[in-house]
BATI-511042 format. One record per residue: residue number from 0; residue in three letters; x, y, z of N, C-alpha, C in turn. Coordinates in Angstrom, 1 decimal, padded with zeros to 4 digits. Each point is the difference from the previous one (the first is absolute). Layout:
<pts>
 dovex roro n.east n.north   n.up ca.east ca.north  ca.up c.east c.north   c.up
   NUM  Ala      X       Y      Z       X        Y      Z      X       Y      Z
...
</pts>
This chain:
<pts>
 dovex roro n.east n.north   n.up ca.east ca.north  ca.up c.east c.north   c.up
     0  Unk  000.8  -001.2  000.0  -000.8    001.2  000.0  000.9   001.3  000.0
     1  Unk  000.9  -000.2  000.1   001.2    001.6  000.7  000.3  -000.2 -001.2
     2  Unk  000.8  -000.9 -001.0  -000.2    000.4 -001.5  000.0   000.7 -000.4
     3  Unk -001.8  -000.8 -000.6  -001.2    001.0 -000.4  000.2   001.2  000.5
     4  Unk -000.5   000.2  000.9   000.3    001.7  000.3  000.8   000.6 -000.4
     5  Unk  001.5  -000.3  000.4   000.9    000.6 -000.7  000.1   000.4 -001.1
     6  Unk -000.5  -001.0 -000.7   000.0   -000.4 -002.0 -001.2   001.5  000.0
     7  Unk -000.7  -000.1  000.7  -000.9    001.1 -000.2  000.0   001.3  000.1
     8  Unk  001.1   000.3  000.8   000.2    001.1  000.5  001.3   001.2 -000.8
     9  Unk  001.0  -001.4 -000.8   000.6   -000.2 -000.7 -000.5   000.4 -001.6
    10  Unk -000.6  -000.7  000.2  -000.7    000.7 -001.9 -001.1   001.2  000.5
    11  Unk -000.6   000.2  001.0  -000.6    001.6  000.2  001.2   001.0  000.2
    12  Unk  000.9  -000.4  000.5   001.0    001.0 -000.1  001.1  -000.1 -001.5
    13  Unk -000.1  -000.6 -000.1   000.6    000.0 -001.8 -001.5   001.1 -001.0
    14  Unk -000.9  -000.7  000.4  -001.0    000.6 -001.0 -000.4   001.6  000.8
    15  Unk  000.5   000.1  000.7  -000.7    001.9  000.6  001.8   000.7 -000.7
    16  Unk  000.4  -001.0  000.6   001.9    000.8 -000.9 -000.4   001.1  001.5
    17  Unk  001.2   001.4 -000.2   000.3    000.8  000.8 -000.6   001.0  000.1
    18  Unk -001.0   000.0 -000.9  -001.6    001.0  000.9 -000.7  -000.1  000.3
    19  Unk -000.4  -001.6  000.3  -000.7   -000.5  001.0 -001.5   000.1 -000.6
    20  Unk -000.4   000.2 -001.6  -000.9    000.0 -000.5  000.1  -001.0 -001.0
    21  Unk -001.0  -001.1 -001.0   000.1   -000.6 -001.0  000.5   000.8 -001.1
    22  Unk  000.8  -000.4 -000.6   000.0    000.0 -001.9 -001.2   000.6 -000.2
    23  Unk  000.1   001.5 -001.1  -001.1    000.3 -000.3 -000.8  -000.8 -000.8
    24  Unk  000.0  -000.5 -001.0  -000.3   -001.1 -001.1 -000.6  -001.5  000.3
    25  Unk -000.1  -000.4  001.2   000.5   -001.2  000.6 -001.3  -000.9 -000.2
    26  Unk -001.2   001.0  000.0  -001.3   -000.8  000.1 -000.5   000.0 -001.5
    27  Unk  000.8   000.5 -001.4  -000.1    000.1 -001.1  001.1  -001.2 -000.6
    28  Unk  001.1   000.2  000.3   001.2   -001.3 -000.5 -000.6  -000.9 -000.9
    29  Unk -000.8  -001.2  000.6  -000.3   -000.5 -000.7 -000.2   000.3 -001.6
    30  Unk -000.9   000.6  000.1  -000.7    000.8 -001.0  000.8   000.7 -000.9
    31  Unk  001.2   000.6  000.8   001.0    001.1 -001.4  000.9  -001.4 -000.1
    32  Unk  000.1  -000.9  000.4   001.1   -001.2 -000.9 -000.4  -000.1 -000.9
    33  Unk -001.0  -000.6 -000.2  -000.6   -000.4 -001.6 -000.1   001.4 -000.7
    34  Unk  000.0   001.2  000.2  -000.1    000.8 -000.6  001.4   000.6 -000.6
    35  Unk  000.9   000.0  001.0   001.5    000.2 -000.2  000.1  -000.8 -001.0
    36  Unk -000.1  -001.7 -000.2   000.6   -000.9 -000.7 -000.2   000.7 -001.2
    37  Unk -001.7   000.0 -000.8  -000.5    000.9 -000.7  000.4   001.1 -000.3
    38  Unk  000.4   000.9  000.1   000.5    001.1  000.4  001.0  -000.2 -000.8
    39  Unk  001.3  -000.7 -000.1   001.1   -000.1 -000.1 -000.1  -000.4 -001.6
    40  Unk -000.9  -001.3  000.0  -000.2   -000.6 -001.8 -000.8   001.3 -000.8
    41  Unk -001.0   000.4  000.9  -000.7    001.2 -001.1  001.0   000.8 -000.2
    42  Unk  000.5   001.0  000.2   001.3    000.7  000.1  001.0  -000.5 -001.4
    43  Unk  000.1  -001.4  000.2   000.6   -000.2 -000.9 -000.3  -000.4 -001.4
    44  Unk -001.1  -000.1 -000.1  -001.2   -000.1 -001.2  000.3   001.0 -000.4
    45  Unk -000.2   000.9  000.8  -000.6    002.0 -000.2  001.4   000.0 -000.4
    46  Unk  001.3   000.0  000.4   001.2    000.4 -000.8  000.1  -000.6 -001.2
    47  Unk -000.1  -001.1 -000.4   000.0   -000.2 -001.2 -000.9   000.0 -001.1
    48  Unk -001.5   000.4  000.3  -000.9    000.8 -000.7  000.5   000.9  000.0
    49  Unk  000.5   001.1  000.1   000.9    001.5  000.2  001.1   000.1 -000.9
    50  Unk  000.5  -001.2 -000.4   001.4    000.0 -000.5 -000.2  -001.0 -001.2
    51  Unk -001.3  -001.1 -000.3   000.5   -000.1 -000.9 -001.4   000.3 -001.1
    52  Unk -001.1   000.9  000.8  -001.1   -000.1 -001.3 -000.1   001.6 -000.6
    53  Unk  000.8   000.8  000.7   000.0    001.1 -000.9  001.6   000.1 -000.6
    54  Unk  000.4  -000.7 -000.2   001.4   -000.3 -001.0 -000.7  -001.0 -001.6
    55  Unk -001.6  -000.5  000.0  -000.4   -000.6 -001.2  000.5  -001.4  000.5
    56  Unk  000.2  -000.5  000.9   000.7   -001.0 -000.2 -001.2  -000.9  000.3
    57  Unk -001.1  -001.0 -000.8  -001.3   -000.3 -000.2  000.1  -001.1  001.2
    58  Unk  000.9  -001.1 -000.5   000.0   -001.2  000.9  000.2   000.1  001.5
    59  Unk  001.2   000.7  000.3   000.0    000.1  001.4 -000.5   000.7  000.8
    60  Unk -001.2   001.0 -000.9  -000.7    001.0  000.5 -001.5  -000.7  000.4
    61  Unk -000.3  -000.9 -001.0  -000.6   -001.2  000.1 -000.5  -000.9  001.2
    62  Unk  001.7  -000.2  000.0   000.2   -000.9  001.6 -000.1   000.3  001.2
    63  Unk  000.4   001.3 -000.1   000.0    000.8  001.4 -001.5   000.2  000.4
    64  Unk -000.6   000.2 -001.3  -001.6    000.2  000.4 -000.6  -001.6  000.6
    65  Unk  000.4  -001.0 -000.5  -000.4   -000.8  000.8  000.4  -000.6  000.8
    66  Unk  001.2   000.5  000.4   000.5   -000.5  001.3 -000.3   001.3  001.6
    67  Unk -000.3   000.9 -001.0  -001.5    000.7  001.0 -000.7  -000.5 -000.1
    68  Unk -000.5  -001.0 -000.6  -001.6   -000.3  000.2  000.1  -001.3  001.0
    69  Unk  001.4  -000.3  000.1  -000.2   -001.1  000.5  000.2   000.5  001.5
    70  Unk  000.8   000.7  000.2   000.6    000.6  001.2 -001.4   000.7  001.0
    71  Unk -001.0   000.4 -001.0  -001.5    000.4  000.5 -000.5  -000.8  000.1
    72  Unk -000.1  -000.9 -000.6  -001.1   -001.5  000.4  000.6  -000.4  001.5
    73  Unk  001.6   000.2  000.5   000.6   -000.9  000.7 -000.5   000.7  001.2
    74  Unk  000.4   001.3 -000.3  -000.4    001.4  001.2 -001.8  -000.4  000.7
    75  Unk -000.8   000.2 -001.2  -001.6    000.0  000.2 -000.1  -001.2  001.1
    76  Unk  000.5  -001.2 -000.4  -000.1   -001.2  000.3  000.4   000.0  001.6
    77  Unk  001.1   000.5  000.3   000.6    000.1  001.3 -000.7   000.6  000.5
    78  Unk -000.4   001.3 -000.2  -001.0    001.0  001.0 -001.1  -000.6  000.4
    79  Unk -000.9  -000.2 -001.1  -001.0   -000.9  000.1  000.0  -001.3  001.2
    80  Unk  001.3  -000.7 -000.1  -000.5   -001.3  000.8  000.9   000.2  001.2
    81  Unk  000.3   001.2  000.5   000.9    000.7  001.1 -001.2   000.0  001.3
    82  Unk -000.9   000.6 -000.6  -001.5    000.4  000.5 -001.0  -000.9  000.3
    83  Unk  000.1  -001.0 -001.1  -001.4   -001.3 -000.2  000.7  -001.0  000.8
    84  Unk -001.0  -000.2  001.2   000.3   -001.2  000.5  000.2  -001.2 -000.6
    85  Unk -001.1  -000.4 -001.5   000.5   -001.3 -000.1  000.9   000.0 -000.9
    86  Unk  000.5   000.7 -000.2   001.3    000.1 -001.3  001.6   000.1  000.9
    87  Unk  000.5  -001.5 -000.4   001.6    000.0  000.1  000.9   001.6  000.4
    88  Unk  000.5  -000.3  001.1   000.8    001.2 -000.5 -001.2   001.6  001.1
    89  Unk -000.5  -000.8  000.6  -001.2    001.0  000.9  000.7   000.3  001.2
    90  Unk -000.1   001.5 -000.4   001.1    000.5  001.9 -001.3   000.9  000.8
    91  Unk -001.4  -000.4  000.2  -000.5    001.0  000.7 -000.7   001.2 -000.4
    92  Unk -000.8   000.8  001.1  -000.3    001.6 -000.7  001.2   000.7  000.0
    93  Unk -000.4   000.7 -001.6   001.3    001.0  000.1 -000.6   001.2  001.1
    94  Unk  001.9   000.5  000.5  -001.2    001.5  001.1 -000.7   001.3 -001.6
    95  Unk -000.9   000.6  000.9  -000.1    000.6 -001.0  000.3   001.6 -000.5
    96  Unk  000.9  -000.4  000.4   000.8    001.4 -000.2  000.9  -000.5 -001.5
    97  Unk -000.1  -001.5 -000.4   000.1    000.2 -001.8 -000.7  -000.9 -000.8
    98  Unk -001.3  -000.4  001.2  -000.7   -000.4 -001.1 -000.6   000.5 -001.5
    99  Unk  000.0   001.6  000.0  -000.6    000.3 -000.8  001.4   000.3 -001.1
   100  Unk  000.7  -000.1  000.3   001.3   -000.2 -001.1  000.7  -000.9 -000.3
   101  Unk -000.8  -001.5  001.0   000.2   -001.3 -000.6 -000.9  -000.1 -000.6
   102  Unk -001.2   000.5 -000.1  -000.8   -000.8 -000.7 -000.3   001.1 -001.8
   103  Unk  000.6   001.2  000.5  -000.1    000.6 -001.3  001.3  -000.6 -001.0
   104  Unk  001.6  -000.7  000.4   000.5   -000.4 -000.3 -000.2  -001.0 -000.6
   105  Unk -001.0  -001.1  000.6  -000.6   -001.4 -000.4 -000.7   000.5 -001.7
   106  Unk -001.0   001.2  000.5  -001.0    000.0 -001.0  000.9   000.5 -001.0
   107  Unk  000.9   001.3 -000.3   000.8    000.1 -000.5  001.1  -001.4 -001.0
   108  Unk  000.2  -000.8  000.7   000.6   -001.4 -000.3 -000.7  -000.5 -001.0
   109  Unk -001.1  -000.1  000.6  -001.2   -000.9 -001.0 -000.5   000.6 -001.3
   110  Unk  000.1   001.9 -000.2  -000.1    000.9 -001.0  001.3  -000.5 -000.9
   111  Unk  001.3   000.4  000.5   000.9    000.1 -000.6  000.0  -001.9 -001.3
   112  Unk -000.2  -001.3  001.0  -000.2   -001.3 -000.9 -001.2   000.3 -000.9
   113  Unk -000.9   000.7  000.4  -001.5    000.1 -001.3  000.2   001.0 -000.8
   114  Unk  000.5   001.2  000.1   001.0    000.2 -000.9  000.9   000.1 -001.5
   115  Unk  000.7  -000.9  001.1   001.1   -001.0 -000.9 -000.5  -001.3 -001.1
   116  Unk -001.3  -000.3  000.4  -000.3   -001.2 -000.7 -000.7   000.7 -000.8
   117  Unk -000.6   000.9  000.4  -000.7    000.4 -001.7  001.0   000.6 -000.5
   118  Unk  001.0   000.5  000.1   001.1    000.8 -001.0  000.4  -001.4 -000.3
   119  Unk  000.1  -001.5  000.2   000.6   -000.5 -000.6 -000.8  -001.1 -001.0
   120  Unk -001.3   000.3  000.3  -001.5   -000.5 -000.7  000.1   000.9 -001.2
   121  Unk  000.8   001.1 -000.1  -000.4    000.9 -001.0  001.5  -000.3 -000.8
   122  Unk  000.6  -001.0  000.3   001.2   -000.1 -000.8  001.0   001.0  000.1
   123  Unk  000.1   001.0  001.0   000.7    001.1  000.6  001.3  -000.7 -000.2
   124  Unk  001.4   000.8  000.0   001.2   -000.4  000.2  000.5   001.4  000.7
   125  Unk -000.4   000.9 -000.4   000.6    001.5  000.0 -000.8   000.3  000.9
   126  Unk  000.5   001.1  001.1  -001.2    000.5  000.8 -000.2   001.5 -000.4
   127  Unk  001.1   000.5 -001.0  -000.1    001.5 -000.3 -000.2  -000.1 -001.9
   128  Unk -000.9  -001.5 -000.3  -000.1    000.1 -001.6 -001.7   000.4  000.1
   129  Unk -000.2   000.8 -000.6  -001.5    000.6 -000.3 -000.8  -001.6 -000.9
   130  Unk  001.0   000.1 -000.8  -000.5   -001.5 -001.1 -000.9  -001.2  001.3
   131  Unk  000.3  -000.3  000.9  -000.3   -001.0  000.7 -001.5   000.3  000.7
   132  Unk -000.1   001.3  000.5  -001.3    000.8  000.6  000.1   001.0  001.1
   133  Unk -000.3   000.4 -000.5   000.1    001.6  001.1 -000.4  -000.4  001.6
   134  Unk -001.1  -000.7  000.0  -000.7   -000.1  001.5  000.9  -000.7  000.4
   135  Unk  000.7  -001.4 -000.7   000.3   -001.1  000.5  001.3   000.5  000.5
   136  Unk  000.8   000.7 -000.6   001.0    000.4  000.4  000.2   001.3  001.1
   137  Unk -001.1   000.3  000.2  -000.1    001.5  000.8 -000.2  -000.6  001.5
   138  Unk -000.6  -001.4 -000.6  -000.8   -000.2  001.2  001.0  -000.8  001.0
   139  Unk  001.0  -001.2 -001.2   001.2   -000.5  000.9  000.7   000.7  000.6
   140  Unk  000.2   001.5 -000.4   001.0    001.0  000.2  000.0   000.8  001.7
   141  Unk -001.4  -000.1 -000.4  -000.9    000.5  001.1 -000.3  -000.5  001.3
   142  Unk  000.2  -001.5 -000.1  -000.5   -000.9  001.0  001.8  -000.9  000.6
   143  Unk  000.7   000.7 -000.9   001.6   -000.2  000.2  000.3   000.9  001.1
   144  Unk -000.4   001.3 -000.6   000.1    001.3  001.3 -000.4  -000.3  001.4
   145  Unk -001.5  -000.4  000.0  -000.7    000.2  001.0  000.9  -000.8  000.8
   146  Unk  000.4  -001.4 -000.4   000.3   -001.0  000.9  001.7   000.8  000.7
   147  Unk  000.4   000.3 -000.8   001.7    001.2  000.3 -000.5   000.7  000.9
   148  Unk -001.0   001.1 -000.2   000.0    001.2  000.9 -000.6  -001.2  001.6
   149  Unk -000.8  -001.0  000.3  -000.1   -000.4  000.9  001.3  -000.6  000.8
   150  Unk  001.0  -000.3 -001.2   001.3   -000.8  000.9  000.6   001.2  000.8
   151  Unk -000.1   001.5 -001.0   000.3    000.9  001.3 -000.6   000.8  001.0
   152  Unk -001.0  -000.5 -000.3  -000.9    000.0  001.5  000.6  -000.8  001.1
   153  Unk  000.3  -001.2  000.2   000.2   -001.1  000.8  001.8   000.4  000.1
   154  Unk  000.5   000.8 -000.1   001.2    000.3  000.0 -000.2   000.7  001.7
   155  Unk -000.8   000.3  000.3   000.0    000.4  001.3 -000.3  -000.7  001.5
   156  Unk  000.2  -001.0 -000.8  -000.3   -001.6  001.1  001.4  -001.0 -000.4
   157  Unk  000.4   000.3 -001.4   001.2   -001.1 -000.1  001.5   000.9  000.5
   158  Unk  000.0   001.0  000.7   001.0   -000.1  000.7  000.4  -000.4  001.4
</pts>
Protein backbone atom coordinates (compact mmCIF):
# COMPACT_ATOMS: atom_id res chain seq x y z
CA UNK A 1 0.00 0.00 0.00
CA UNK A 2 3.00 2.72 0.80
CA UNK A 3 3.88 1.99 -2.85
CA UNK A 4 0.88 2.88 -4.34
CA UNK A 5 0.89 5.95 -2.62
CA UNK A 6 4.07 6.87 -3.32
CA UNK A 7 3.74 5.92 -7.12
CA UNK A 8 0.91 8.42 -6.57
CA UNK A 9 2.16 11.13 -5.18
CA UNK A 10 5.06 10.75 -7.50
CA UNK A 11 3.32 11.13 -10.84
CA UNK A 12 1.04 14.08 -9.05
CA UNK A 13 4.14 15.69 -8.47
CA UNK A 14 5.69 14.98 -11.93
CA UNK A 15 2.35 16.05 -13.49
CA UNK A 16 1.66 19.64 -11.43
CA UNK A 17 5.77 20.07 -12.35
CA UNK A 18 6.90 23.40 -10.34
CA UNK A 19 3.65 25.37 -10.22
CA UNK A 20 1.92 23.22 -8.56
CA UNK A 21 -0.88 23.45 -11.34
CA UNK A 22 -1.74 20.75 -14.29
CA UNK A 23 -0.37 21.23 -17.86
CA UNK A 24 -2.60 23.65 -19.47
CA UNK A 25 -3.70 21.15 -22.42
CA UNK A 26 -3.92 18.12 -20.29
CA UNK A 27 -7.71 17.42 -20.41
CA UNK A 28 -7.50 17.98 -24.44
CA UNK A 29 -4.07 15.74 -25.17
CA UNK A 30 -5.79 13.09 -26.17
CA UNK A 31 -7.63 14.80 -28.71
CA UNK A 32 -4.62 17.23 -30.18
CA UNK A 33 -2.53 13.74 -30.77
CA UNK A 34 -4.46 12.63 -33.51
CA UNK A 35 -4.67 15.97 -34.59
CA UNK A 36 -0.86 16.76 -34.39
CA UNK A 37 -0.29 13.37 -36.33
CA UNK A 38 -2.73 15.03 -38.99
CA UNK A 39 -1.36 18.11 -38.83
CA UNK A 40 1.98 17.07 -39.77
CA UNK A 41 0.81 14.78 -43.16
CA UNK A 42 -1.66 17.70 -44.15
CA UNK A 43 1.05 20.25 -44.07
CA UNK A 44 2.82 18.09 -46.21
CA UNK A 45 0.23 17.54 -48.95
CA UNK A 46 -0.34 21.36 -48.65
CA UNK A 47 3.60 21.75 -49.47
CA UNK A 48 3.60 19.86 -52.35
CA UNK A 49 0.34 21.12 -53.80
CA UNK A 50 2.25 24.57 -53.55
CA UNK A 51 5.17 23.48 -55.27
CA UNK A 52 4.22 21.25 -57.73
CA UNK A 53 0.57 22.37 -59.28
CA UNK A 54 1.32 25.89 -60.07
CA UNK A 55 4.75 24.98 -61.94
CA UNK A 56 2.00 22.86 -64.69
CA UNK A 57 3.36 20.00 -63.52
CA UNK A 58 -0.24 17.78 -64.15
CA UNK A 59 0.80 14.41 -62.59
CA UNK A 60 2.16 15.32 -59.44
CA UNK A 61 -0.16 18.01 -59.02
CA UNK A 62 -2.57 15.23 -59.51
CA UNK A 63 -1.15 13.20 -56.74
CA UNK A 64 -0.94 15.57 -54.25
CA UNK A 65 -4.59 16.20 -54.67
CA UNK A 66 -5.20 12.79 -53.82
CA UNK A 67 -3.10 12.21 -51.28
CA UNK A 68 -5.24 15.09 -49.75
CA UNK A 69 -7.99 13.27 -50.16
CA UNK A 70 -6.69 10.56 -48.64
CA UNK A 71 -5.06 12.43 -45.74
CA UNK A 72 -8.96 13.87 -45.17
CA UNK A 73 -10.69 10.74 -45.30
CA UNK A 74 -7.90 9.64 -42.55
CA UNK A 75 -8.37 12.96 -40.52
CA UNK A 76 -12.64 12.79 -40.82
CA UNK A 77 -12.32 9.15 -39.78
CA UNK A 78 -10.24 9.79 -36.60
CA UNK A 79 -12.32 12.68 -35.33
CA UNK A 80 -15.32 10.95 -35.95
CA UNK A 81 -14.45 7.66 -33.95
CA UNK A 82 -12.42 9.76 -31.24
CA UNK A 83 -16.00 10.80 -29.98
CA UNK A 84 -18.29 7.63 -30.95
CA UNK A 85 -18.35 5.25 -28.47
CA UNK A 86 -18.66 2.26 -30.65
CA UNK A 87 -16.02 3.10 -33.07
CA UNK A 88 -12.31 1.71 -32.47
CA UNK A 89 -10.10 4.23 -31.46
CA UNK A 90 -13.05 6.03 -28.88
CA UNK A 91 -11.33 8.30 -26.18
CA UNK A 92 -14.47 9.83 -24.48
CA UNK A 93 -16.29 13.41 -24.53
CA UNK A 94 -14.21 15.83 -25.99
CA UNK A 95 -14.09 19.00 -23.34
CA UNK A 96 -15.81 21.45 -24.96
CA UNK A 97 -13.79 24.06 -25.29
CA UNK A 98 -12.92 22.33 -29.03
CA UNK A 99 -15.65 20.58 -29.66
CA UNK A 100 -16.79 23.00 -32.02
CA UNK A 101 -13.42 23.05 -33.87
CA UNK A 102 -13.29 19.33 -33.77
CA UNK A 103 -16.19 18.85 -35.21
CA UNK A 104 -15.99 21.83 -37.81
CA UNK A 105 -12.58 20.07 -38.67
CA UNK A 106 -14.38 16.62 -39.12
CA UNK A 107 -17.11 18.25 -41.34
CA UNK A 108 -14.49 20.17 -43.07
CA UNK A 109 -12.58 16.59 -43.67
CA UNK A 110 -15.64 15.05 -45.11
CA UNK A 111 -16.15 18.52 -47.56
CA UNK A 112 -12.56 18.48 -48.63
CA UNK A 113 -13.01 14.03 -49.75
CA UNK A 114 -16.55 15.15 -51.56
CA UNK A 115 -14.87 17.45 -53.22
CA UNK A 116 -12.24 15.74 -54.55
CA UNK A 117 -14.33 12.90 -55.90
CA UNK A 118 -16.34 14.85 -57.95
CA UNK A 119 -13.19 16.81 -59.38
CA UNK A 120 -12.07 13.40 -60.14
CA UNK A 121 -15.73 12.09 -61.49
CA UNK A 122 -15.20 15.00 -63.83
CA UNK A 123 -11.88 13.55 -65.06
CA UNK A 124 -10.08 16.72 -63.36
CA UNK A 125 -6.20 16.41 -63.44
CA UNK A 126 -5.52 20.20 -63.08
CA UNK A 127 -7.00 22.07 -60.31
CA UNK A 128 -6.18 25.56 -61.95
CA UNK A 129 -7.36 24.05 -65.80
CA UNK A 130 -10.80 25.94 -66.61
CA UNK A 131 -11.11 22.88 -69.41
CA UNK A 132 -12.02 20.43 -66.51
CA UNK A 133 -14.87 22.77 -64.73
CA UNK A 134 -15.01 25.78 -63.02
CA UNK A 135 -17.21 24.59 -59.88
CA UNK A 136 -15.34 21.39 -59.75
CA UNK A 137 -12.21 22.98 -59.42
CA UNK A 138 -13.17 26.14 -57.32
CA UNK A 139 -14.85 23.85 -55.16
CA UNK A 140 -11.60 21.40 -54.50
CA UNK A 141 -9.68 24.57 -54.12
CA UNK A 142 -12.03 25.79 -51.65
CA UNK A 143 -12.56 22.94 -49.49
CA UNK A 144 -8.47 22.54 -49.57
CA UNK A 145 -8.48 26.02 -47.80
CA UNK A 146 -11.06 25.51 -45.36
CA UNK A 147 -9.47 22.30 -44.07
CA UNK A 148 -5.68 24.55 -43.91
CA UNK A 149 -7.23 27.58 -42.26
CA UNK A 150 -8.70 25.04 -39.55
CA UNK A 151 -5.11 23.29 -39.01
CA UNK A 152 -4.28 26.91 -37.91
CA UNK A 153 -6.80 27.19 -35.67
CA UNK A 154 -5.71 24.12 -33.58
CA UNK A 155 -2.18 25.58 -33.62
CA UNK A 156 -3.16 27.01 -30.34
CA UNK A 157 -3.57 23.65 -28.52
CA UNK A 158 -0.64 21.94 -30.43
CA UNK A 159 1.94 23.71 -28.52
Amino acid sequence: MRTLFGTVVVVLAVALGSTGCLPKNIDIQPFTSHIMTADHDWWEAVHEIGSDCPSGRVLPCESDYAKAGVQAQRLARTIHCSYTPSCTGYLGKPPARIWPLLTDTEAAANEYTRAYSAWKAQGCTDPVDDVCGRRENAEVRAALKKVTDLFYDWQQYLR
